[in-house]
C-alpha positions, -999 to 999 in steps of 0.1 A, spaced: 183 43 47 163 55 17 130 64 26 103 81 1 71 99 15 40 81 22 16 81 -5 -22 71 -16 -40 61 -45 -59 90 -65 -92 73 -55 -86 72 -23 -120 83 0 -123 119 5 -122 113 41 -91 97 41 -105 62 42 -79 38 23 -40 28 26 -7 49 26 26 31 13 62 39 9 98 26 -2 114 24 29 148 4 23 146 -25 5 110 -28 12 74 -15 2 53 -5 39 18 2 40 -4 15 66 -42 23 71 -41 61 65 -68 66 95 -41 52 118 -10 64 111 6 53 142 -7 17 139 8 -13 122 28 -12 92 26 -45 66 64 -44 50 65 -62 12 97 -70 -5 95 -58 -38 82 -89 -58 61 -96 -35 46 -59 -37 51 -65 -70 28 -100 -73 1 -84 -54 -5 -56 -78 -4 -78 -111 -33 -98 -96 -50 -66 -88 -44 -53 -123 -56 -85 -134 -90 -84 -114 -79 -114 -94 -90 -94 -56 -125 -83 -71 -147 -102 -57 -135 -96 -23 -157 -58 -29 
């Protein structure tokens, strides 16, 4: 199975405060980087993909 290494965003929290994700497969996972042995949320790629057009878009923004 093809798996890539966890990543996080560039403006991720200094103290590590933010999400991890990865290709794993056919699917996108992503974790809470504070609790790496917790639960893992798997997207299919369009899925993953809808989510971040609506945050490119600003759609999520007022959830800050």
């Amino acid at each position: 199975m093809c798996e890539s290494d966890w990543i996080k965003a560039s403006a991720s929290d200094p103290n590590g405060n933010c999400v991890e994700q990865r290709r794993f497969g056919d699917l996108i996972e992503v974790r809470d980087s504070q609790d790496r042995e917790g639960p893992v949320l798997r997207f299919r790629p369009a899925e993953f993909a809808a989510w971040l057009d609506g945050a490119k878009k600003g759609e999520f923004d007022h959830l800050l």
